[in-house]
C-alpha positions as CSV (number, residue, x, y, z in Angstrom):
1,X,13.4,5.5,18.0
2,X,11.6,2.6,19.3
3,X,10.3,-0.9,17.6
4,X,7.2,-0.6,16.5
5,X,4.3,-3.3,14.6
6,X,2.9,-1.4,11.2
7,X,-0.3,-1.8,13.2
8,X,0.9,0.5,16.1
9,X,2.5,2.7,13.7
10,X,-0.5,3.7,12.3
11,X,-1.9,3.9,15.6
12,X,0.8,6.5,16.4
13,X,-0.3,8.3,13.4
14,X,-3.3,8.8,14.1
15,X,-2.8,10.1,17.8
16,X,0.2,12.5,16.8
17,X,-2.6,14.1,14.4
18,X,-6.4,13.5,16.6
19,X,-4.0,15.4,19.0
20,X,-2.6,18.3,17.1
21,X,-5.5,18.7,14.9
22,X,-9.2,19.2,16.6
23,X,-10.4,19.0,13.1
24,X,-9.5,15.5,12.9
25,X,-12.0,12.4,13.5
26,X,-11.4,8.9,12.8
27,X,-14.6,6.8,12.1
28,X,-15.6,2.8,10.1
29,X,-16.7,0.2,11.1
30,X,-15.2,-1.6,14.2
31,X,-13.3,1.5,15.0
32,X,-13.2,1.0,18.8
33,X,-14.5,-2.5,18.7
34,X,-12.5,-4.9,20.8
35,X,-10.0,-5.9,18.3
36,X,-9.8,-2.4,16.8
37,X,-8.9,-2.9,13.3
38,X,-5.7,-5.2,13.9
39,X,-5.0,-2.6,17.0
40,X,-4.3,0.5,14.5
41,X,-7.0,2.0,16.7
42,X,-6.1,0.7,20.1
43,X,-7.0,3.2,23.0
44,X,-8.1,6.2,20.7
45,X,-11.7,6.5,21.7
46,X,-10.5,6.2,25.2
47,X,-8.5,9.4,24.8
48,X,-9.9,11.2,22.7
49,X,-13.9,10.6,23.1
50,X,-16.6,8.6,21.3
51,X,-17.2,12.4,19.1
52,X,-14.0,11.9,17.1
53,X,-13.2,8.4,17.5
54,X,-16.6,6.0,16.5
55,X,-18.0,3.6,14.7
56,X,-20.3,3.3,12.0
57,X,-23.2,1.7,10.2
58,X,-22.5,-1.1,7.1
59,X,-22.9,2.1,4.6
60,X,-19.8,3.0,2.5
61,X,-21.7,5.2,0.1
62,X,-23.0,7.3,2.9
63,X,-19.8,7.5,5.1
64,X,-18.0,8.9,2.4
65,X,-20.3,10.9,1.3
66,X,-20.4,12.6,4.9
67,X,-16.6,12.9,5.2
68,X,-17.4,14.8,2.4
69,X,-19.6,17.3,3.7
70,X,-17.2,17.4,6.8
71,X,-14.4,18.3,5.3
72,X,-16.3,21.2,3.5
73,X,-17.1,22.4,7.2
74,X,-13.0,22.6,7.7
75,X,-13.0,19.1,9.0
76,X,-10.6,16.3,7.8
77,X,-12.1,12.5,8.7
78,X,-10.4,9.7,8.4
79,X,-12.1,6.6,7.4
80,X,-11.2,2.8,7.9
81,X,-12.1,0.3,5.7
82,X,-11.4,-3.2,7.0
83,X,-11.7,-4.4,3.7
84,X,-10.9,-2.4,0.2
85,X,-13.9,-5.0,-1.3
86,X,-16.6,-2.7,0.2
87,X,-15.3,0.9,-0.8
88,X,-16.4,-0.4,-4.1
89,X,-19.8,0.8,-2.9
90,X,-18.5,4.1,-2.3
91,X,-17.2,4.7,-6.0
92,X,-19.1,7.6,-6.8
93,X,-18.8,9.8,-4.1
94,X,-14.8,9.1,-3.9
95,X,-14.3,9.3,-7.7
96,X,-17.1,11.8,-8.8
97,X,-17.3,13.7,-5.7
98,X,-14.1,13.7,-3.7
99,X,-11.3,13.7,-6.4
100,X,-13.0,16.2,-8.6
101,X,-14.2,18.9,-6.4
102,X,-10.6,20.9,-6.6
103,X,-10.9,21.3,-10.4
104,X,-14.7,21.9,-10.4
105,X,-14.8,24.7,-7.8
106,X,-12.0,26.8,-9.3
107,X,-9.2,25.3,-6.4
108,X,-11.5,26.7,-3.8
109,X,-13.2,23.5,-2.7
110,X,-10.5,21.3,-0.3
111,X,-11.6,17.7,0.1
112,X,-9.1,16.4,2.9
113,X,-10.2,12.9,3.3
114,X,-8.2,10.0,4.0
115,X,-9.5,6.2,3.4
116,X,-7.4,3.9,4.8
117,X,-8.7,0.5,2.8
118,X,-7.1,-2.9,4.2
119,X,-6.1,-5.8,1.2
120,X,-4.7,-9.1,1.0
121,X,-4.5,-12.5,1.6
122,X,-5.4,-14.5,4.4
123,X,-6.4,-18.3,5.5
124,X,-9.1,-18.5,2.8
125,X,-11.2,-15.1,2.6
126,X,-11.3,-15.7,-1.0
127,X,-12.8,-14.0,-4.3
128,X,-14.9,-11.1,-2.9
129,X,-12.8,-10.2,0.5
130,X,-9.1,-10.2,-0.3
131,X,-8.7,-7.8,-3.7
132,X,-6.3,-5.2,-3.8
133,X,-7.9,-2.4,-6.2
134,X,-5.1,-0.2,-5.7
135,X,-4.8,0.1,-9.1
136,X,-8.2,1.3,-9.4
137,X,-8.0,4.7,-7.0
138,X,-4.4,4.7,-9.1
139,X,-6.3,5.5,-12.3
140,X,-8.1,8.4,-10.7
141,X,-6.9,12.9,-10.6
142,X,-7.3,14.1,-7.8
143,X,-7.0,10.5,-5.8
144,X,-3.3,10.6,-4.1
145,X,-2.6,7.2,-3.2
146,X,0.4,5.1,-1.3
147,X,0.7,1.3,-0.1
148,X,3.0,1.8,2.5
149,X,5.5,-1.6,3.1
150,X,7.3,-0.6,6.2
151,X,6.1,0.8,10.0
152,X,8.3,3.9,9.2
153,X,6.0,4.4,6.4
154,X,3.4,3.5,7.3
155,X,3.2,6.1,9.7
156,X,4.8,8.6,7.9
157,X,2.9,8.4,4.4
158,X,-0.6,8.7,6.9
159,X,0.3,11.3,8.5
160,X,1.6,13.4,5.0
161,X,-2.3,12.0,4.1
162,X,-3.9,13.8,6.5
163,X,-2.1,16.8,6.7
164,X,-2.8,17.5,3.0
165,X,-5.6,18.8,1.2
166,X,-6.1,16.2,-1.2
167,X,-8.4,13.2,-0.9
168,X,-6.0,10.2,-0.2
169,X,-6.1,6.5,-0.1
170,X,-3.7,4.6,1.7
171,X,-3.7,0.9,0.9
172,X,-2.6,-1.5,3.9
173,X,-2.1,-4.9,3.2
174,X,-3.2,-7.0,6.8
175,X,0.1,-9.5,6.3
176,X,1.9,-6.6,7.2
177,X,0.4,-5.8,10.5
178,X,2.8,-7.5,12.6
179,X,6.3,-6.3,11.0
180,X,8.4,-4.4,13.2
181,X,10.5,-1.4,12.6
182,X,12.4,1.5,14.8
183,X,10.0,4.1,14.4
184,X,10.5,7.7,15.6
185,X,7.9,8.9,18.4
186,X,5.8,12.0,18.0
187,X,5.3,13.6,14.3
188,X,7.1,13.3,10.8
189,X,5.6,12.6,7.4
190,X,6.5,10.7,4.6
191,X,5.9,12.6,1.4
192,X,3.9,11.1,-1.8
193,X,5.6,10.7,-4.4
194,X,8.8,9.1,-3.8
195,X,10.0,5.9,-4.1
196,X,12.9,4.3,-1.8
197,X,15.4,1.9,-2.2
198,X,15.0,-0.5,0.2
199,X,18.2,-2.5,-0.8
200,X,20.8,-1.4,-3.1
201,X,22.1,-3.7,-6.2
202,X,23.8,-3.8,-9.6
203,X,22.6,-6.7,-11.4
204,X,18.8,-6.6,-11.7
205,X,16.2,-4.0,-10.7
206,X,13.1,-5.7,-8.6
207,X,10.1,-2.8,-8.2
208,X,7.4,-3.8,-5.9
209,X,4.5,-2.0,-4.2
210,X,3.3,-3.2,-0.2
211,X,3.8,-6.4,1.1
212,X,5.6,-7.9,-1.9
213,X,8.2,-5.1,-1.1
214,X,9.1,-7.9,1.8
215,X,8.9,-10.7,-0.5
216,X,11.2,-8.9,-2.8
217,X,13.8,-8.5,-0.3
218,X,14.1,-11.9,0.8
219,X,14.3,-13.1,-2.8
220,X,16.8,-10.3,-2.8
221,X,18.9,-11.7,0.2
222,X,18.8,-15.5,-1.4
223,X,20.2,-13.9,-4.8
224,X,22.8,-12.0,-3.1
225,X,23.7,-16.1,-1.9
226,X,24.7,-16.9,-5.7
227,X,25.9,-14.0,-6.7
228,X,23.7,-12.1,-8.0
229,X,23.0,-8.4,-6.6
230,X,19.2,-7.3,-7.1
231,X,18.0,-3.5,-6.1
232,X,15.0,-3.6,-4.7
233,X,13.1,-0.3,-5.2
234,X,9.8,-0.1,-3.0
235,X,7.4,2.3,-5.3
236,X,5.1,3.7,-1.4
237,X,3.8,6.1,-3.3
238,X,1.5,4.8,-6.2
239,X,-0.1,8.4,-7.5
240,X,1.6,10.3,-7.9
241,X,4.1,7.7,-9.1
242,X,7.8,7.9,-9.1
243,X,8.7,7.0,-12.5
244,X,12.5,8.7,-12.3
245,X,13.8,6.3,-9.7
246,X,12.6,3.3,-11.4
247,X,14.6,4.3,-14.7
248,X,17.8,5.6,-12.7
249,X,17.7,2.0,-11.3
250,X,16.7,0.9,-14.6
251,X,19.7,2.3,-17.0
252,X,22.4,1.1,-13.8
253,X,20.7,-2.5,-13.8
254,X,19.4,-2.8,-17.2
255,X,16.9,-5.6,-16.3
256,X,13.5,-5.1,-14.9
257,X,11.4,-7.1,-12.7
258,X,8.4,-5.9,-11.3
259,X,6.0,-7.2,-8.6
260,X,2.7,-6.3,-8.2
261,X,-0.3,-8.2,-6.3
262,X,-2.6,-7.0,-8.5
263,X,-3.5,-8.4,-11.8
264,X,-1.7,-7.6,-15.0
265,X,-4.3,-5.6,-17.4
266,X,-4.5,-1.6,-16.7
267,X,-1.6,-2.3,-13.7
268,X,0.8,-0.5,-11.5
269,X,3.0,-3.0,-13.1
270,X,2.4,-1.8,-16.4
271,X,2.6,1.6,-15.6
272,X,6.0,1.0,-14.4
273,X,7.6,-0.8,-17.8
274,X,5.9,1.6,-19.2
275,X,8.0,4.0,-17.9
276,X,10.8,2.4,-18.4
277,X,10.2,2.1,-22.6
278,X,9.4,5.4,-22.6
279,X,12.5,6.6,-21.2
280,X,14.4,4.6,-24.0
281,X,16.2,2.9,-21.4
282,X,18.4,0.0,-22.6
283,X,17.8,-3.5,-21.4
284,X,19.9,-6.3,-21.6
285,X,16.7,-8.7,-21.4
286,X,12.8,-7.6,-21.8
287,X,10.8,-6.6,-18.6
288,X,9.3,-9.2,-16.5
289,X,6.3,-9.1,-14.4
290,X,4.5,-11.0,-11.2
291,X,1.4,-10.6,-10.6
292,X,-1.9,-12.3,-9.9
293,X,-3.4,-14.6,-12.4
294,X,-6.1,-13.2,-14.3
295,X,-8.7,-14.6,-12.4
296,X,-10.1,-14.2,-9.0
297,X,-8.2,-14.8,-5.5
298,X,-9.4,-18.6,-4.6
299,X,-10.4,-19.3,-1.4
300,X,-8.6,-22.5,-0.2
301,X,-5.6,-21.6,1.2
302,X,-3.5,-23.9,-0.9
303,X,-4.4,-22.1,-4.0
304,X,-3.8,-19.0,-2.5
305,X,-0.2,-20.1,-2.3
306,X,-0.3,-20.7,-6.0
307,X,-2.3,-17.6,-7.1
308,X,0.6,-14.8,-5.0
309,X,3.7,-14.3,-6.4
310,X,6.5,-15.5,-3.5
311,X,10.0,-15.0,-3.2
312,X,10.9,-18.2,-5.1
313,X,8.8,-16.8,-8.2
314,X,11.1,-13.1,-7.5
315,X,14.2,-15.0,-7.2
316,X,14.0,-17.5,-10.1
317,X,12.4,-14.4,-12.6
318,X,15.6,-12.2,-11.7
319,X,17.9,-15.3,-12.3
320,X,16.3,-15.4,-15.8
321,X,17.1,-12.0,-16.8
322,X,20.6,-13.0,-15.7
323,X,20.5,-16.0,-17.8
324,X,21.7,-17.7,-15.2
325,X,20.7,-21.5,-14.9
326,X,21.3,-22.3,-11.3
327,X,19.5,-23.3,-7.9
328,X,17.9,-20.7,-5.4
329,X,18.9,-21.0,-2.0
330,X,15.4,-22.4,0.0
331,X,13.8,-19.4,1.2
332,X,10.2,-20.7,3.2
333,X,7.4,-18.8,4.2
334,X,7.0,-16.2,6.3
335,X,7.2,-17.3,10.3
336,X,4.6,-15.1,11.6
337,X,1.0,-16.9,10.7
338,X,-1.8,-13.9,10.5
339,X,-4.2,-14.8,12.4
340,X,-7.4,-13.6,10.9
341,X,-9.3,-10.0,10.4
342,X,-11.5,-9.8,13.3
């Protein structure tokens, strides 16, 4: 075990498997340029050649469309996407191409593509560069997808990804890129579908999916200073989803909240109260929900402050459900500035 950045993790990932695997080839845009995706691709065109490790042209549609073809050659590419805004243009072939095949072809026809698609925030990249969408590939058979919050998963969820024969998408949000975590060398995988508390609690459930998952656990840690003990249940895996851990949390709890960056309508976040009503679980208060407002991300990073749910928003939710009328402990923002996508 060794401390590792999310970034490098990923990195690992991506070795342990280009390594193992002649049939895998990473390729996007800026693959081996000099800041190599946030260093998730840091020395792997070195050592492994410009023929499995390369860049590519401004052309989503297309790219796809030829991981597609590769991986009906016995080939399983890898794709980066430094931002999830431009795999819009690739809809069709991932949603009418990719995560249909396997049903249209009788289970014959394998599509083992990964997408890794970059969201977030950061220092103003505003309406059209700093979406999520995860809710979107959510929505879609076939489509396994996971927003991993940790280095350990990170590296783990990727490599389950591309070891499967599913088309996956694996959402990465960029503030994480910098979080450190001991991460075991060599290979392991993370499977979908299972969600992991992240901190245990008895008071109020908090659910959250990728980088809120650390903004969850901070509110978490100032709650714990007045009493109050939250569970914080990190979903990774969004499809398939793990419903069953969110209602065992849910009946020990009885109170809900649920984080999402993502806006409200046709959510993860509704999918997961949801859930929770269906069950017939019973709740000592109703569900609450943070998400975006319905409305694009702004651009000036002062709104952007307003527009994210933070810890204080977590923090001050759960001590509603409590009914508890009393001051959080100051909790700030995170230390570590990003610094910018390229």
């Amino acid at each position: 075990m060794r401390g590792v950045k999310y970034s490098e993790a990923i990195r690992d990932a991506l070795a342990v498997k280009l390594a193992e695997d002649p049939s895998v080839f990473v390729l996007g845009l800026g693959v081996p340029d000099p800041k190599v995706v946030f260093g998730s691709t840091a020395g792997l065109a070195e050592e492994f050649g410009s023929k499995r490790v390369f860049d590519t042209p401004a052309c989503e549609n297309a790219t796809v469309a030829l991981m597609i073809g590769a991986a009906q050659q016995g080939m399983r590419p890898v794709m980066v996407n430094q931002r999830v805004d431009f795999t819009l243009l690739a809809l069709d072939q991932i949603v009418n191409h990719a995560a249909k095949w396997r049903w249209m072809f009788g289970d014959v026809q394998k599509v083992p593509i990964v997408i890794r698609m970059i969201v977030g925030r950061g220092w103003g990249q505003g309406p059209q560069h700093s979406q999520s969408m995860h809710a979107l590939f959510a929505h879609i058979p076939g489509l396994k997808v996971a927003a991993p919050a940790s280095p350990y998963d990170a590296k783990g969820l990727l490599i389950s990804a591309m070891e499967g024969d599913d088309p996956a998408v694996i959402i990465e949000h960029r503030r994480l890129y910098d979080l450190v975590e001991d991460v075991p060398s060599g290979r392991y995988a993370v499977p979908f579908g299972q969600a992991k508390t992240v901190r245990e609690g008895s008071d109020v459930t908090v659910v959250a999916t990728s980088q809120m998952v650390v903004e969850a656990q901070r509110a978490a840690k100032a709650l714990g200073e007045v009493g109050v003990s939250a569970e914080v249940i990190d979903l990774r895996s969004l499809r398939p989803l793990d419903t069953a851990a969110v209602v065992d949390s849910v009946r020990k709890t009885a109170r809900l909240v649920v984080v999402d960056a993502d806006w409200r309508h046709a959510s993860v976040s509704a999918e997961v109260v949801a859930a929770v009503a269906e069950a017939g679980v019973p709740l000592a208060a109703p569900p609450a929900r943070l998400t975006w407002p319905e409305a694009p991300a702004p651009t000036a990073a002062s709104l952007e402050d307003e527009y994210y749910p933070s810890p204080e928003d977590i923090g001050r939710t759960a001590l509603r459900q409590m009914g508890l009328d009393v001051e959080l402990p100051a909790i700030g923002d995170v230390p570590a500035a990003f610094h910018g996508p390229f």
